[in-house]
C-alpha positions in Angstrom: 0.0 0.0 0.0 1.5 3.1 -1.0 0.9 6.2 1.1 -0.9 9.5 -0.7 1.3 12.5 -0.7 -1.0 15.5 -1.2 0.6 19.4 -1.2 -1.4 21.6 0.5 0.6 24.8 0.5 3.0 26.0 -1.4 4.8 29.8 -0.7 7.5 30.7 -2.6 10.2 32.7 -1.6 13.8 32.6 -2.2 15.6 33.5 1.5 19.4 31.8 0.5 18.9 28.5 -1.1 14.8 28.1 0.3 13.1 28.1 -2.5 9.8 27.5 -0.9 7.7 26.8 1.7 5.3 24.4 2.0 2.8 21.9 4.0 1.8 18.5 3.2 -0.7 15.8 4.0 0.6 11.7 4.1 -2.4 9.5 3.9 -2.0 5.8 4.8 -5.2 4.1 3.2 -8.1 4.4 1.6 -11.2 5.5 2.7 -12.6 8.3 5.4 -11.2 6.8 8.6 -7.4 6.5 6.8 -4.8 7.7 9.3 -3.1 10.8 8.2 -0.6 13.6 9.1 -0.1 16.8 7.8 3.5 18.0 8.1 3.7 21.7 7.9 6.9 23.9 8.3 8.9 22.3 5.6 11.1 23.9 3.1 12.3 23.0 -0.3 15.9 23.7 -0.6 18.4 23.9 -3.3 21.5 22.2 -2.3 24.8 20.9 -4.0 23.5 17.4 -4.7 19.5 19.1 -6.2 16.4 20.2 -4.1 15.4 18.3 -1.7 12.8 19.0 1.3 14.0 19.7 4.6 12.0 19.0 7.6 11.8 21.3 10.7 14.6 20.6 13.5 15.8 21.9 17.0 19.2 22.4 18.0 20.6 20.4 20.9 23.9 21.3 22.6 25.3 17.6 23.0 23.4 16.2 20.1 23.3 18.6 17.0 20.4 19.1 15.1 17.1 17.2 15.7 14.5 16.8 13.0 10.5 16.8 14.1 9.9 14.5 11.4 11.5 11.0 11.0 10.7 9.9 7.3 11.9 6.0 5.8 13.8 6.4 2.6 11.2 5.6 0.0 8.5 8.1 1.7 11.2 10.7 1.6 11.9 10.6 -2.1 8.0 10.6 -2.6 7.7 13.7 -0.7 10.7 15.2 -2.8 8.8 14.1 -6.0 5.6 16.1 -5.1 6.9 19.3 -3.8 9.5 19.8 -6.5 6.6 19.3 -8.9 4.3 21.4 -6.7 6.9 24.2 -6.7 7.5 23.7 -10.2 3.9 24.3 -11.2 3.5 27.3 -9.0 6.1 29.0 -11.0 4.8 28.6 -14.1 1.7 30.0 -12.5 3.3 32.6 -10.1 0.5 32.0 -7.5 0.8 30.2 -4.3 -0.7 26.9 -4.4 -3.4 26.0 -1.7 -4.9 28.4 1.4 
């Protein structure tokens, strides 16, 4: 079962190598009573390697930086996927996609 990546928000702004800002909704099932999240705070960033989204963290002293959001590998690169193309349509729009 795949989870269902939906955008719901997308800001841009370029503020260094942000490129936007944006909110998203992970769906795990079908139907009305599916559990889902809605991550919010994240930021699509242009780095050395390509853009890639980059979760919220806090800064510990003895531990570094610690993300809010823990994603696996494959629902990562999904996430990528969508906001890249999310950003990429706003753009060609130059509107701000959702609320």
């Amino acid at each position: 079962m795949e989870p269902k990546i939906e955008v719901l928000k997308v800001s841009l702004g370029k503020k260094g190598k942000v490129l936007a800002y944006l909110n998203a909704r992970i769906t795990f099932g079908e139907g009305d009573k599916a559990p889902a999240v809605t991550l919010s705070s994240l930021k699509l960033v242009d780095g050395a390697k390509g853009k890639f989204v980059d979760a919220p963290a806090r800064k510990f002293k003895d531990q570094g930086f610690i993300p809010f959001y823990f994603l696996n590998q494959p629902l990562r690169e999904a996430l990528n996927q969508k906001a890249i193309s999310a950003y990429e349509q706003a753009g060609k729009e130059k509107t701000p996609v959702g609320k």
